[in-house]
PDB file of N, CA, C and O in Angstrom, chain B, residues numbered from 101:
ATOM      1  N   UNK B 101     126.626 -55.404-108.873  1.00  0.00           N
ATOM      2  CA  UNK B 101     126.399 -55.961-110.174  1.00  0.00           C
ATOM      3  C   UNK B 101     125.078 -55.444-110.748  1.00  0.00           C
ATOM      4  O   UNK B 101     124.055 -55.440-110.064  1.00  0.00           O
ATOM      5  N   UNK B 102     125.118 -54.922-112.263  1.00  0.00           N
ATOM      6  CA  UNK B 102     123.884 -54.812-112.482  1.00  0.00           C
ATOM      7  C   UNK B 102     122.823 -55.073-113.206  1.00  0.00           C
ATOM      8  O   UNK B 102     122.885 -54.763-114.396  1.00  0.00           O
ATOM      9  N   UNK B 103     121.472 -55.758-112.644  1.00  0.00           N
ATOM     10  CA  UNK B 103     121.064 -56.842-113.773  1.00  0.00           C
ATOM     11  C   UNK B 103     121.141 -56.591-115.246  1.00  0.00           C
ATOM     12  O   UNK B 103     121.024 -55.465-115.730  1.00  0.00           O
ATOM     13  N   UNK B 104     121.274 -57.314-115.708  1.00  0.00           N
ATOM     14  CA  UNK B 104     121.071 -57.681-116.914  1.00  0.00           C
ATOM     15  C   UNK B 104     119.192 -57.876-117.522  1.00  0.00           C
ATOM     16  O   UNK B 104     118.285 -58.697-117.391  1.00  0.00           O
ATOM     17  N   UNK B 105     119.366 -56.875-118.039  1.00  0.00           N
ATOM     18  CA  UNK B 105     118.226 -56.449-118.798  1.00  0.00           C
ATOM     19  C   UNK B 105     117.358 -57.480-119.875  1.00  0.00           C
ATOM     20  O   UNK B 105     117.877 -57.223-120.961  1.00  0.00           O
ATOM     21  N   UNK B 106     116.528 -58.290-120.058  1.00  0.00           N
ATOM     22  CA  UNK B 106     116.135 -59.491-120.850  1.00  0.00           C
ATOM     23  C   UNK B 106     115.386 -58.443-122.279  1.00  0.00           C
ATOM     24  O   UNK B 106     114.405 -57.701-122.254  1.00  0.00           O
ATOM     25  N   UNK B 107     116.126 -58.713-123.173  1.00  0.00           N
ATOM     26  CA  UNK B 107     115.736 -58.169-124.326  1.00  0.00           C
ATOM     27  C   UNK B 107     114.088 -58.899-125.056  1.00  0.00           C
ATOM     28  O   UNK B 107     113.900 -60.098-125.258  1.00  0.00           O
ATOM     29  N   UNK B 108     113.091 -57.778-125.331  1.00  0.00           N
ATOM     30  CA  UNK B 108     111.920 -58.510-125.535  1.00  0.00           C
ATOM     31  C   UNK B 108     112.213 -59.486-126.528  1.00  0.00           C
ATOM     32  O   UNK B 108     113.398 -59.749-126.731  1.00  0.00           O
ATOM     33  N   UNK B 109     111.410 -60.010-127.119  1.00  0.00           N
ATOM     34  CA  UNK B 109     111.574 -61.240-128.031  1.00  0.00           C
ATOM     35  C   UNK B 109     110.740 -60.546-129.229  1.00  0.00           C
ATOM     36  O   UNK B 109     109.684 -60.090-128.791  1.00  0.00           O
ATOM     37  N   UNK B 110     110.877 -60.377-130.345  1.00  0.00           N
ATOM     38  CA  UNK B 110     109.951 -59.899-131.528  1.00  0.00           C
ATOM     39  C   UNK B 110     108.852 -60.117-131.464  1.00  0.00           C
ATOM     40  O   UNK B 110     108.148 -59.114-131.575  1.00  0.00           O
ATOM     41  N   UNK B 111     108.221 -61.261-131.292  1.00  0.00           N
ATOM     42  CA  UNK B 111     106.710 -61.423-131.203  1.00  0.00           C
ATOM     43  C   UNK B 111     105.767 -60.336-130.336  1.00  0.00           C
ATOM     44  O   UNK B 111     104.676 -59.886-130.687  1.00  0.00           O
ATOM     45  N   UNK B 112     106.590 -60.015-128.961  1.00  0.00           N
ATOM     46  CA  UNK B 112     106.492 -59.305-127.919  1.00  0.00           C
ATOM     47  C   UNK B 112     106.528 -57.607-128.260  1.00  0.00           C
ATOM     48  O   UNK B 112     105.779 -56.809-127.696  1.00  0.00           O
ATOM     49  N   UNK B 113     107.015 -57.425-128.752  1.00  0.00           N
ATOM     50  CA  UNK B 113     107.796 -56.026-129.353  1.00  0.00           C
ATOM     51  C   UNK B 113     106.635 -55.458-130.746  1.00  0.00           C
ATOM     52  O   UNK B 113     106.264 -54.293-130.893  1.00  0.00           O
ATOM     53  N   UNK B 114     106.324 -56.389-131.446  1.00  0.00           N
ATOM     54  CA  UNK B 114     105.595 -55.819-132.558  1.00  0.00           C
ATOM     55  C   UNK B 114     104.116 -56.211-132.361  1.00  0.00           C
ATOM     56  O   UNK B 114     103.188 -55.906-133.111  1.00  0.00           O
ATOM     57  N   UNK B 115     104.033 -57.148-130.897  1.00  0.00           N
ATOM     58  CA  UNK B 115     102.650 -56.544-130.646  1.00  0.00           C
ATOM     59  C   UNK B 115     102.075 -55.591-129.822  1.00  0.00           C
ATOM     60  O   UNK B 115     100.906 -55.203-129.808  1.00  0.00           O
ATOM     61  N   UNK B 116     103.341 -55.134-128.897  1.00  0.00           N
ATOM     62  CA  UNK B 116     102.981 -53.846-128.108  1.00  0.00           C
ATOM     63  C   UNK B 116     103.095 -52.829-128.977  1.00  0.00           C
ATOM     64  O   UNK B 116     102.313 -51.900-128.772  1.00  0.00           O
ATOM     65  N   UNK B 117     104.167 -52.670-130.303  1.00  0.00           N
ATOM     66  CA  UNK B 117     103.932 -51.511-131.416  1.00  0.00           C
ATOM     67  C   UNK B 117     102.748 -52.049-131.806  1.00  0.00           C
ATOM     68  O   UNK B 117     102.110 -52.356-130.800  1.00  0.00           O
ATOM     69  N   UNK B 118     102.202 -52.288-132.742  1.00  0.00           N
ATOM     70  CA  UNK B 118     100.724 -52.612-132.895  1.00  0.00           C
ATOM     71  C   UNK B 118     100.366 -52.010-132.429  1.00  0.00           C
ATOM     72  O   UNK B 118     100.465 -50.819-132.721  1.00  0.00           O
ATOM     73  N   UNK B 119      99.601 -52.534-131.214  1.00  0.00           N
ATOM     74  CA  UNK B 119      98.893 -51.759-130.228  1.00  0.00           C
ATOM     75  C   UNK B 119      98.998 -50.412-130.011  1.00  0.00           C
ATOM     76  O   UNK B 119      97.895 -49.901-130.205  1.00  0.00           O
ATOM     77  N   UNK B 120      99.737 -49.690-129.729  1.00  0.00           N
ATOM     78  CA  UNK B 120     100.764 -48.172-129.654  1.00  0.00           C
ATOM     79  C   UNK B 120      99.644 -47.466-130.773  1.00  0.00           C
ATOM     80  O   UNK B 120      98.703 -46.676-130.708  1.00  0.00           O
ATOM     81  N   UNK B 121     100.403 -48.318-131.912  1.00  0.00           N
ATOM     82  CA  UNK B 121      99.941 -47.653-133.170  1.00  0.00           C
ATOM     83  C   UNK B 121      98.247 -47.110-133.574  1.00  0.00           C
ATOM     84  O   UNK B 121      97.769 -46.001-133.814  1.00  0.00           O
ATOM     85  N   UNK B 122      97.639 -48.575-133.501  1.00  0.00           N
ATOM     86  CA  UNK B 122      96.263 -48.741-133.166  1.00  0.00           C
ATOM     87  C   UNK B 122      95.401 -47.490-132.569  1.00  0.00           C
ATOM     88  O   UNK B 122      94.449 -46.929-133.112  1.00  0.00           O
ATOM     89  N   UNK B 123      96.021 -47.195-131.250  1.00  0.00           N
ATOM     90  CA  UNK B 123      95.404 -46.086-130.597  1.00  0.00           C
ATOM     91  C   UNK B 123      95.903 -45.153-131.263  1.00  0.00           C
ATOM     92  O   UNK B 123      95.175 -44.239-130.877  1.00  0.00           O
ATOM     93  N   UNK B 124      96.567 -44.714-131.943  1.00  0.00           N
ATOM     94  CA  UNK B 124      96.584 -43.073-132.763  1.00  0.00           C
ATOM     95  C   UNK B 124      95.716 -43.014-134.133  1.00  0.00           C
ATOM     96  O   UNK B 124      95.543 -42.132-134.975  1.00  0.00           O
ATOM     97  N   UNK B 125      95.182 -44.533-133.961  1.00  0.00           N
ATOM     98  CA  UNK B 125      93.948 -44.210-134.862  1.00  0.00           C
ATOM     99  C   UNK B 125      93.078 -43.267-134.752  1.00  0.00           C
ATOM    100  O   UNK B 125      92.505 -42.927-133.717  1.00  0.00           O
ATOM    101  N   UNK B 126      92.964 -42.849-135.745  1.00  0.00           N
ATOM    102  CA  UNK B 126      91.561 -41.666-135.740  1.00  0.00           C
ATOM    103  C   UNK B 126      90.347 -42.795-136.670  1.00  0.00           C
ATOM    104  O   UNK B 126      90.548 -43.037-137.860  1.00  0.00           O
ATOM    105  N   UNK B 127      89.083 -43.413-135.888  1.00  0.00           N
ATOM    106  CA  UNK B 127      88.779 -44.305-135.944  1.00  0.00           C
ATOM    107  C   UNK B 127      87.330 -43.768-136.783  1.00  0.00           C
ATOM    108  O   UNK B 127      86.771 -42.927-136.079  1.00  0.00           O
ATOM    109  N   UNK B 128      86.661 -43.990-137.932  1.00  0.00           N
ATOM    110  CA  UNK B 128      85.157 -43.432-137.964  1.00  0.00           C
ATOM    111  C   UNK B 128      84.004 -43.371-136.800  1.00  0.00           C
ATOM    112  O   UNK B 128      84.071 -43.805-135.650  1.00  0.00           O
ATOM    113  N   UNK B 129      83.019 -42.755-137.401  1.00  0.00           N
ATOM    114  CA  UNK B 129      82.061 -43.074-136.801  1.00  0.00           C
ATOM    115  C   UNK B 129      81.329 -44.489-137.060  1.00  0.00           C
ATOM    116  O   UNK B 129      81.867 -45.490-137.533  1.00  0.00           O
ATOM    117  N   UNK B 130      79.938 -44.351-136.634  1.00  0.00           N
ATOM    118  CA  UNK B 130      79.422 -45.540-137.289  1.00  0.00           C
ATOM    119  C   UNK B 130      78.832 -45.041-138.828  1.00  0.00           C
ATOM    120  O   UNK B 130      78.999 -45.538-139.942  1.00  0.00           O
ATOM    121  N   UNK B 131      78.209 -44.056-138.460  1.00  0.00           N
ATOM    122  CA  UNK B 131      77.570 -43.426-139.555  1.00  0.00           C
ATOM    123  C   UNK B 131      78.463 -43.105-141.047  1.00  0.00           C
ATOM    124  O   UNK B 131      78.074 -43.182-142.213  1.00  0.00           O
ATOM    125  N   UNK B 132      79.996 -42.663-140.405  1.00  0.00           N
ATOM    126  CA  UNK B 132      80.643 -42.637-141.565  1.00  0.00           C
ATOM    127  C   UNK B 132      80.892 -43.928-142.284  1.00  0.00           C
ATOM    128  O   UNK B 132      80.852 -44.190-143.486  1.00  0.00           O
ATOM    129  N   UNK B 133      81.225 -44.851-140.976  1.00  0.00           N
ATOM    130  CA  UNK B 133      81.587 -45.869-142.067  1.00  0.00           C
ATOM    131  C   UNK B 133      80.614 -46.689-142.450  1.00  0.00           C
ATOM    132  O   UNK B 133      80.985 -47.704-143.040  1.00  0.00           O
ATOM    133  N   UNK B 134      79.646 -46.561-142.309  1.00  0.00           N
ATOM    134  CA  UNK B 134      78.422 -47.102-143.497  1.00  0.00           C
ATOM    135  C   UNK B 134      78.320 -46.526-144.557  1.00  0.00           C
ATOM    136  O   UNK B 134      78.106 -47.136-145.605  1.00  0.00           O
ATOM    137  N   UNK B 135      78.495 -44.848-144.463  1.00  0.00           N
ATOM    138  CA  UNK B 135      78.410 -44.191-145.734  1.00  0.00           C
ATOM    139  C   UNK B 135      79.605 -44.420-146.108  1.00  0.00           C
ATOM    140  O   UNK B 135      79.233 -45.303-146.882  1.00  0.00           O
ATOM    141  N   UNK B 136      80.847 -44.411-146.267  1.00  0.00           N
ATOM    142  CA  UNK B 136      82.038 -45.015-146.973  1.00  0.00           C
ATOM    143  C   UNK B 136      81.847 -46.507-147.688  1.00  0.00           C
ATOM    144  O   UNK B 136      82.145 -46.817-148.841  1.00  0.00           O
ATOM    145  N   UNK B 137      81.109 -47.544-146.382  1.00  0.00           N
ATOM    146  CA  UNK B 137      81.022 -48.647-147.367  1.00  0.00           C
ATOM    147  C   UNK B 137      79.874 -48.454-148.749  1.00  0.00           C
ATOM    148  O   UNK B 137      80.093 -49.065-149.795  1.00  0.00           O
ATOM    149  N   UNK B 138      78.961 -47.768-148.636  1.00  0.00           N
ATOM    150  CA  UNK B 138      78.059 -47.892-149.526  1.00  0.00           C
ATOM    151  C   UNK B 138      78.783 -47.354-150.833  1.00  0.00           C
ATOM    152  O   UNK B 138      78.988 -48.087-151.801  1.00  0.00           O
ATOM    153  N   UNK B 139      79.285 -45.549-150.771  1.00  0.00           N
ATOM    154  CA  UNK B 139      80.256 -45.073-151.838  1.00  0.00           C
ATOM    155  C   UNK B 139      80.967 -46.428-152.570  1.00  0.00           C
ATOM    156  O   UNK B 139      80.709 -46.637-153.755  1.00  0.00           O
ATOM    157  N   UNK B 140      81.950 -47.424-151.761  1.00  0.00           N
ATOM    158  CA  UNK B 140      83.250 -48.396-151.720  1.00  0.00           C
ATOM    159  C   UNK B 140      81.519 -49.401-152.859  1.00  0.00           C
ATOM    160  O   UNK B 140      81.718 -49.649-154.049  1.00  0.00           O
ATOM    161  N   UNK B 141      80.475 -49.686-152.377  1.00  0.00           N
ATOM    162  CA  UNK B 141      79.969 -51.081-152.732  1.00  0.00           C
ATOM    163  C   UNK B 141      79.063 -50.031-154.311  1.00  0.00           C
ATOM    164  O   UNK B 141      78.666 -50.668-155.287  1.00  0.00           O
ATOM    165  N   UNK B 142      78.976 -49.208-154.275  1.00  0.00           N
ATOM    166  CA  UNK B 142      78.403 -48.512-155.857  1.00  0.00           C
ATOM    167  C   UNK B 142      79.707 -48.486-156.672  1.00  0.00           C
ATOM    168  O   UNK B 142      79.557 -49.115-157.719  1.00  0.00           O
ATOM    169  N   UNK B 143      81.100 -47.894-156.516  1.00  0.00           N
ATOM    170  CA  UNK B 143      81.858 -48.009-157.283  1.00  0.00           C
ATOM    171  C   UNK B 143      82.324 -49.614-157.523  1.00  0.00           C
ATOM    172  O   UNK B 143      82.572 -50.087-158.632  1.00  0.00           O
ATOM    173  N   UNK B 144      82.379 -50.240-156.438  1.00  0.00           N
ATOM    174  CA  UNK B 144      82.822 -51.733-157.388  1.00  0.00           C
ATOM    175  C   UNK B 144      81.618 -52.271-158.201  1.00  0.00           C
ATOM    176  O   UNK B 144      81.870 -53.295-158.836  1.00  0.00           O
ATOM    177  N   UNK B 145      80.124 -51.692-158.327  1.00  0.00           N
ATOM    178  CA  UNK B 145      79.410 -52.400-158.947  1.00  0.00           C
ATOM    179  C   UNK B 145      79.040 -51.448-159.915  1.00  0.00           C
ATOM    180  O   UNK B 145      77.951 -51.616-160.465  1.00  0.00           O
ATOM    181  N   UNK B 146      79.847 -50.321-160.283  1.00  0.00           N
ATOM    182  CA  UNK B 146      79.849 -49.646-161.579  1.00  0.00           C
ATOM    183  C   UNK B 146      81.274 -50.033-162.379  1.00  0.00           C
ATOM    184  O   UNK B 146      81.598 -50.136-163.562  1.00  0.00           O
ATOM    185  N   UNK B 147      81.870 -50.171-161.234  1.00  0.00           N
ATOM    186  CA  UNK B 147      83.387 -50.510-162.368  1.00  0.00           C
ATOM    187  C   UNK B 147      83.280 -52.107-162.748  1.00  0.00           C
ATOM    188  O   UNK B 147      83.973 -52.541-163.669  1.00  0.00           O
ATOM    189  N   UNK B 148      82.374 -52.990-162.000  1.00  0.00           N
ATOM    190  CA  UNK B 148      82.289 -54.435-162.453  1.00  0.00           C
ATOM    191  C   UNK B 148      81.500 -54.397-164.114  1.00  0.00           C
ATOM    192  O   UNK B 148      81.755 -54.933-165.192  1.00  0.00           O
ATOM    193  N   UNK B 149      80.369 -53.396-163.575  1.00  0.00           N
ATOM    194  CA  UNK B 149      79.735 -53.394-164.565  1.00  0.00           C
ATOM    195  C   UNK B 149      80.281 -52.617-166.321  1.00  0.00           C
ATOM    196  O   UNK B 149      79.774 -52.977-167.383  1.00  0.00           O
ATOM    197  N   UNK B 150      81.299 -51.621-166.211  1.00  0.00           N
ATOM    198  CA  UNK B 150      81.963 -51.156-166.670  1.00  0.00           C
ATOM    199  C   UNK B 150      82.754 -51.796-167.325  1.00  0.00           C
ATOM    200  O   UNK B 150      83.056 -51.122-168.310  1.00  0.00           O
ATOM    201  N   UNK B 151      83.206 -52.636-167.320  1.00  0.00           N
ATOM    202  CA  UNK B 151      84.427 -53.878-166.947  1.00  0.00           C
ATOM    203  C   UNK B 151      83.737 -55.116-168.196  1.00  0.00           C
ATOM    204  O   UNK B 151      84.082 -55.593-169.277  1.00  0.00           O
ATOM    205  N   UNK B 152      82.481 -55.238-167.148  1.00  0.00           N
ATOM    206  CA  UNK B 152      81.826 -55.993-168.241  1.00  0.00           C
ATOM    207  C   UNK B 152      81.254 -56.094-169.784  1.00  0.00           C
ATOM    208  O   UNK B 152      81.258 -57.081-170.519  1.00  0.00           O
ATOM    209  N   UNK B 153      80.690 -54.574-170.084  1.00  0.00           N
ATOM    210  CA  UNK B 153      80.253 -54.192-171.216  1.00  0.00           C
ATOM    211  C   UNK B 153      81.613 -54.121-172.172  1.00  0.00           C
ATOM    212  O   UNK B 153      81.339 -54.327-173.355  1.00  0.00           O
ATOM    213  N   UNK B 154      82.981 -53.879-171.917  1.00  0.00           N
ATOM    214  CA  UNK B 154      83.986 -53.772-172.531  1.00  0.00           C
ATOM    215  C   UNK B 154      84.577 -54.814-172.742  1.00  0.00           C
ATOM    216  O   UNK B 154      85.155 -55.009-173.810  1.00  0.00           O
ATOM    217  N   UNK B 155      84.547 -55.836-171.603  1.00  0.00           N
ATOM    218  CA  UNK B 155      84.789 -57.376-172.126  1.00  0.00           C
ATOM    219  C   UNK B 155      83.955 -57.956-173.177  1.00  0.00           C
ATOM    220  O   UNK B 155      84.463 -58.822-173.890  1.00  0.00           O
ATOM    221  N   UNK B 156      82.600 -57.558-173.394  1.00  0.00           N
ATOM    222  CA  UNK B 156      81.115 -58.213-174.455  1.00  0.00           C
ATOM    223  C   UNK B 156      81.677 -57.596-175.600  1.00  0.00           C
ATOM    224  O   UNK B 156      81.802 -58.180-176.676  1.00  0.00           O
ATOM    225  N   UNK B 157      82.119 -56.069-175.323  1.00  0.00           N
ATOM    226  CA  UNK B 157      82.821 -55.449-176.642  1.00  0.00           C
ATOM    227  C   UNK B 157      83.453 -55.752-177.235  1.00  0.00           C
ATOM    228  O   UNK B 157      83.313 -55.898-178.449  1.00  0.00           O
ATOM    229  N   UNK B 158      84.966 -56.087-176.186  1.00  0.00           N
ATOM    230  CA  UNK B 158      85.664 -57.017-177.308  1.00  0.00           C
ATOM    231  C   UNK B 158      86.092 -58.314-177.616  1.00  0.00           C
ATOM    232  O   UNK B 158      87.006 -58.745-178.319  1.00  0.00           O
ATOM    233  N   UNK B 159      85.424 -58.717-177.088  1.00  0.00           N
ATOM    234  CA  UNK B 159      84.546 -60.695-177.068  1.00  0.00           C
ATOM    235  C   UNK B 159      83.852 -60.238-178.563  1.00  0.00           C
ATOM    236  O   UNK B 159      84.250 -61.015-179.430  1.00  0.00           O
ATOM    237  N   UNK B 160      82.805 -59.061-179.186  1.00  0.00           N
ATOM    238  CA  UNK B 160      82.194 -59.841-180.183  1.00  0.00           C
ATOM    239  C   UNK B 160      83.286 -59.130-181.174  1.00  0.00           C
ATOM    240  O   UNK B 160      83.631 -59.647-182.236  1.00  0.00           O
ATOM    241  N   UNK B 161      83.851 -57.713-180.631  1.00  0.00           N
ATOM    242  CA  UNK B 161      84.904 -57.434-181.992  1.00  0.00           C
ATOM    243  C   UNK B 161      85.812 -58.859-182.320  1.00  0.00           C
ATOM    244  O   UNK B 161      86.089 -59.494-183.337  1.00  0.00           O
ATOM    245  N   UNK B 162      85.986 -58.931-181.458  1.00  0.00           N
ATOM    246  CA  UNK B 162      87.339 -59.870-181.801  1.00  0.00           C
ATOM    247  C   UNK B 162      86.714 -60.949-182.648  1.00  0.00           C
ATOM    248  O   UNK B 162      87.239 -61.191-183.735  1.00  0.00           O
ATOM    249  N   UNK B 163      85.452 -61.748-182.195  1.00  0.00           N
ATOM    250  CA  UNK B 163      84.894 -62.693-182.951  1.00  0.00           C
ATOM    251  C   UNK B 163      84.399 -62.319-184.481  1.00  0.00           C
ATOM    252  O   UNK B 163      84.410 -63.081-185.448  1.00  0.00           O
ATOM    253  N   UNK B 164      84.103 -61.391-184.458  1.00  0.00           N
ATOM    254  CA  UNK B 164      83.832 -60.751-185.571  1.00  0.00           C
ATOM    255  C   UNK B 164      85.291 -60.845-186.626  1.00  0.00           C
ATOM    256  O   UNK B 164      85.460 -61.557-187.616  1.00  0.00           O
ATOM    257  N   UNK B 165      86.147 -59.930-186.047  1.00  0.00           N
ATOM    258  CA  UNK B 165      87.379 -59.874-186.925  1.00  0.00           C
ATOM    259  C   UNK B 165      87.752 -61.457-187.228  1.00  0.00           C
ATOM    260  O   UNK B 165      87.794 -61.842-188.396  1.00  0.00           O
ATOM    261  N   UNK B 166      87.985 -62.242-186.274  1.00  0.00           N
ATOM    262  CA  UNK B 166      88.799 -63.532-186.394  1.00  0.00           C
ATOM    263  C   UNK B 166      87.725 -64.567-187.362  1.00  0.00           C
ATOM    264  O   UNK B 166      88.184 -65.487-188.040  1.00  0.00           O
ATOM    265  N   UNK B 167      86.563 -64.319-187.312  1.00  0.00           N
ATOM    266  CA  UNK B 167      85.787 -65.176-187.735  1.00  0.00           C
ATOM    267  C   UNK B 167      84.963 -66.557-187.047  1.00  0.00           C
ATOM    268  O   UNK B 167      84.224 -67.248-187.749  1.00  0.00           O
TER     269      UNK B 167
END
């Protein structure tokens, strides 16, 4: 007779893929990823700021037009 094989359970299965996966990371350095976050923390505080002057823009057009 021949055993019968116990099929993993999903929980089991997509955390050993995970894992699998994980390691074919190609992972930064440290150095890179400080310099990536800094690039990542100047563009959100040029596009916030960006963002903002165009909202004041048309916050006073609009007040202007509508009265």
């Amino acid at each position: 007779m021949a055993k019968k094989r116990k099929k993993p359970n999903a929980i089991q299965k997509f955390s050993r893929e995970t894992i699998a996966e994980l390691r074919k990371v190609s992972w930064p350095t440290r150095k890179e990823a400080i310099s990536l976050s800094r690039v990542v923390i100047i563009v959100i505080f040029t596009v916030g700021i960006f963002l903002g002057v165009v909202d004041f823009i048309f916050a006073r057009l609009f007040a202007f037009i509508l009265g």
